[in-house]
N, C-alpha and C positions, 0 to 999 in steps of 0.2 A: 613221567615226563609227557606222553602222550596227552593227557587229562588235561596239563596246567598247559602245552600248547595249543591244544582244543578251545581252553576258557580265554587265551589271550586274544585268540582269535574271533571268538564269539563275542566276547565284550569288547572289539575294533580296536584294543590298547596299540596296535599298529600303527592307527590312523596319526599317530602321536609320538610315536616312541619307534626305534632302529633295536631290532633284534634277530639279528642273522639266521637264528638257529627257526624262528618263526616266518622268515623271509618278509622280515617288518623292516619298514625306510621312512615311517613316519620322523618329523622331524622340527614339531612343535615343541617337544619335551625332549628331557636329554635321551641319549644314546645309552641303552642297558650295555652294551658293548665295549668290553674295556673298563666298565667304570668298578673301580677300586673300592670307590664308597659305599656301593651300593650290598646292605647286608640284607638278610630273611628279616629282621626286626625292623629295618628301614621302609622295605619295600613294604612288609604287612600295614603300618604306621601310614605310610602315604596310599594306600590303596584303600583303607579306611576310611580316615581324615580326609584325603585330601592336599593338597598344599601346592599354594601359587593357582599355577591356572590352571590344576589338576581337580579335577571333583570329586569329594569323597566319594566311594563304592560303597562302604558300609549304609546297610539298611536295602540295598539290592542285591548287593553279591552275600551270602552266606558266609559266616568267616569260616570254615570247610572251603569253598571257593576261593577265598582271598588267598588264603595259606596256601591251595597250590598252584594259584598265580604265581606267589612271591617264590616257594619253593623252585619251579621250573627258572622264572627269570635268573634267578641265583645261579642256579647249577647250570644254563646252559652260557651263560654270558662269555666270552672271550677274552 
């Protein structure tokens, strides 16, 4: 968990996004908090691609990187 809040923190996904467990209040993009929808195959899939006003990461984050993005967001959300 340490690793994947270290990388949310370093690639600013805060700037953008509310994740408590990160002490992120961004609030461009939805709220990882609470949200039901949000699975490891979603979040790896948008942190790749992309989507909406979100910019793909793939091709700068490493998918090693991406996965324990998605991983951490997953497991610490509320």
């Amino acid at each position: 968990a340490a690793k994947g809040k270290a990388l949310f923190n370093d690639w600013s996904c805060g700037a953008c996004h509310t994740l408590a467990d990160a002490g992120a209040s961004g609030s461009i993009g939805p709220s990882f908090d609470r949200n039901t929808r949000l699975t490891r195959e979603f979040a790896v899939a948008t942190i790749t691609n992309g989507q909406g006003a979100m910019p793909a990461f793939g091709g700068q984050m490493t998918d090693a990187e991406i996965a324990t993005i998605a991983d951490y967001i997953v497991a610490v959300k509320k």
